[in-house]
N, C-alpha and C positions, 0 to 999 in steps of 0.2 A: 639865577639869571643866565640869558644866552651867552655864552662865550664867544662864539662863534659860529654865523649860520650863512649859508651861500643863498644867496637868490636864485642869482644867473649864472651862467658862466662865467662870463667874465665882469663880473662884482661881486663882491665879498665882504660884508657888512660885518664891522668886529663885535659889536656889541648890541644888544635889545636898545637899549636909549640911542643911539644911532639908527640904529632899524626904523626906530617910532617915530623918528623926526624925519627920518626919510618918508614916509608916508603920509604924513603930516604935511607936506611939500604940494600934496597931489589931492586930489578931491577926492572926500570921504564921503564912503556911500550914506544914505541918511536912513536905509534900514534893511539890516543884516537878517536874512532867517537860515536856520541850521538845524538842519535835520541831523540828529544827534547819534549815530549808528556806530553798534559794534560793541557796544557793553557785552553780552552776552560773550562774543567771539573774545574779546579782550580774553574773559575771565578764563575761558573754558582754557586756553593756551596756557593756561597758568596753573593747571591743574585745581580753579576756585567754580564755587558754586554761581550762577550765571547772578544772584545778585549782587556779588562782591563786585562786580563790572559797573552795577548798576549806583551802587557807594560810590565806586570810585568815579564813575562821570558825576555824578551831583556835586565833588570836587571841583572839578574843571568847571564849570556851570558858572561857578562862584569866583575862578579866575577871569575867564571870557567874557563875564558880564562888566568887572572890574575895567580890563582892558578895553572892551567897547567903549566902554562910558569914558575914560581917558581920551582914546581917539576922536570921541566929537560924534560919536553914532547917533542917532535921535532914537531909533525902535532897534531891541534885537527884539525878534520871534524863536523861540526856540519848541522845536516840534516835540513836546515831552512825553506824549498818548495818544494813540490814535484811536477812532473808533473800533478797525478793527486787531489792536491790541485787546481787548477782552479776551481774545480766542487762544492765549497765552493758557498755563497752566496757572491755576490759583496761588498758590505758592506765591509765584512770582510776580501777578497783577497784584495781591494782597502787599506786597514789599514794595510794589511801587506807589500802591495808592499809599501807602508811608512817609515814601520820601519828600513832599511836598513841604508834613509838616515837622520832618524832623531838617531841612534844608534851611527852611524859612524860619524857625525857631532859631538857628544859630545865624542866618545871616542877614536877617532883619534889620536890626539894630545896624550895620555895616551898609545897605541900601539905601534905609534913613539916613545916614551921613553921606552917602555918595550922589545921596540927590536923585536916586533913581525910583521910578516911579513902577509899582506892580500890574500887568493886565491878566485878565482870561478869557483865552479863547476858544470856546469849544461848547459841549452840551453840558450844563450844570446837574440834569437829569442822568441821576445812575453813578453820579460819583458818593462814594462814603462821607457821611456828615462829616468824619477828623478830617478829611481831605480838603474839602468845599471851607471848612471852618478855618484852616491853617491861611489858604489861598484869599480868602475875604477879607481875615483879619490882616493880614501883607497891603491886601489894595488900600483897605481902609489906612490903615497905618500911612502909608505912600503918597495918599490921593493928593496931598498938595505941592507934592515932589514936581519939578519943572525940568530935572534931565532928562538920561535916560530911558525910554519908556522900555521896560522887562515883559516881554509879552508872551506869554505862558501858552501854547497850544497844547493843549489837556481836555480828552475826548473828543477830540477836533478830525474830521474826515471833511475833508472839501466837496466833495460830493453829498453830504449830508449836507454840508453846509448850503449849497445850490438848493436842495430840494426846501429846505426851510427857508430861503429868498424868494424862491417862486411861489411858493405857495402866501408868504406876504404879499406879493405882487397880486398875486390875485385877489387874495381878499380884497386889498388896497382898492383894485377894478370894479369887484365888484359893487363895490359899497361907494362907487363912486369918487371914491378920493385920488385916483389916477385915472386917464385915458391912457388906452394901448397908444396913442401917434405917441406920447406923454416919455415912453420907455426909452432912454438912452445907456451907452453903455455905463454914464456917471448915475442913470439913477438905479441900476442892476448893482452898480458897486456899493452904493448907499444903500441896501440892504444885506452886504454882505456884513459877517462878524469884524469882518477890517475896516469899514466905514468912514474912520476918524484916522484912521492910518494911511499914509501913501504907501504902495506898491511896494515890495522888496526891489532892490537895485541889485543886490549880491546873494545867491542862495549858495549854500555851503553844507554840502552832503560827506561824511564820513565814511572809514570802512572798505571804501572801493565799490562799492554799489553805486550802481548808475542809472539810476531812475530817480520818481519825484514822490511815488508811494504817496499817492490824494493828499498833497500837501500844495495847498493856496492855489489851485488849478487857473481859477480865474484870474489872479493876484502875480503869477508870475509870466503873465505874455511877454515880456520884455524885460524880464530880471538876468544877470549875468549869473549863469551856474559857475559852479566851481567845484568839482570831486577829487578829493586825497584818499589813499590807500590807506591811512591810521587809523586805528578805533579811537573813537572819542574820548574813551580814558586816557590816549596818549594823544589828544591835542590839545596845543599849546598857543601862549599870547604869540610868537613868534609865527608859530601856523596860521593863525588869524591874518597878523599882518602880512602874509605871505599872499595870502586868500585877495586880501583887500592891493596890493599891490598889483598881481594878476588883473584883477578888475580895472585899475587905474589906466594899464598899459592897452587897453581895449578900448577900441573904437564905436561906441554906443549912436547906430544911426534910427533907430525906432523902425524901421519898418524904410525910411528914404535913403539917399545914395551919400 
């Protein structure tokens, strides 16, 4: 537990259960995505192979998720593959297409009891059967869960994702089940993979990188970013609420004055 972590300057919060209840004060965003970077960097600083990075964030995963779901989160999304991760060395796409189901094997059982419910978002096509098999059997296991929603972005490129909505859109036109006047921006969302999800409010990028890397391009017009210098191996529940407090202290006008 935190002993002691500074916000601001001038506040100084002594304890994690102070910190959560300070947060807890303020409006919690109802859905967190975090682009999860730096395993890699973690490791190599460490004289480790770039998958020990990749071990050690599927830890954190498993704290974060915990902490969200305490906070009153309704979606985390967590950006775990992209599409263009493939172009990764085998080695290491081989280890990750791994961890899904040695993740979900041990904390299965811990998401059933926390109520939190499994998603996947992304292209089913092209992932390894142990993979697809690990991640189905999670949803299924989950699907009557009513907290938490865990939403898994695995083989997910948002641009990929666009080109597979329009092209339903079309079909949809042509076959007469839509008119073009018919097209709003809600019914363009209704065929994205987020559908049944609202928008992210909070995106939370690791590592110190400062971009969005085709994640939820559509989905975050109006989400609050937030970027920390830590690799993901080393963030923590107190970084979250860190994240989520930033966000709180921010003035959210949509687009008006």
């Amino acid at each position: 537990m935190l002993k002691r972590f500074s916000i601001w300057k001038d506040k100084t919060v002594s304890s994690f259960e102070e910190l959560m209840e300070e947060v807890q004060q303020g409006e919690i965003p109802q859905h967190i995505a975090i682009i999860m970077d730096g395993n890699g960097r973690w490791a190599r600083k460490r004289g480790l192979p770039r998958i020990a990075g990749h071990h050690e964030g599927m830890k954190v995963v498993r704290k974060i998720t915990k902490c969200a779901s305490r906070l009153g989160v309704k979606v985390l999304t967590l950006y775990a593959f992209s599409t263009e991760n493939w172009k990764r060395p085998k080695l290491e796409v081989d280890y990750l297409m791994k961890l899904p189901q040695e993740f979900l094997g041990t904390f299965l059982p811990e998401l059933v009891e926390e109520n939190v419910q499994v998603r996947l978002m992304g292209q089913k096509e092209g992932l390894p059967a142990h993979t697809l098999a690990a991640i189905e059997k999670a949803m299924q296991d989950t699907a009557n869960n009513t907290g938490l929603i865990l939403n898994f972005a695995l083989n997910y490129g948002s641009r990929d994702e666009m080109v597979y909505a329009v092209r339903d859109l079309v079909r949809d036109s042509n076959s007469g089940k839509l008119n073009a006047d018919d097209i709003t921006e809600e019914v363009i969302s209704s065929y994205l993979m987020t559908s049944k999800l609202p928008d992210p409010d909070l995106l939370i990028r690791t590592s110190g990188e400062i971009r969005i890397s085709n994640f939820m391009l559509w989905q975050i017009a109006y989400t609050e970013l937030w970027f920390t210098d830590r690799y993901w191996p080393d963030f923590t529940e107190s970084h979250l609420l860190e994240a989520v407090i930033n966000f709180q202290r921010r003035g959210r006008r949509f687009g008006g004055v």
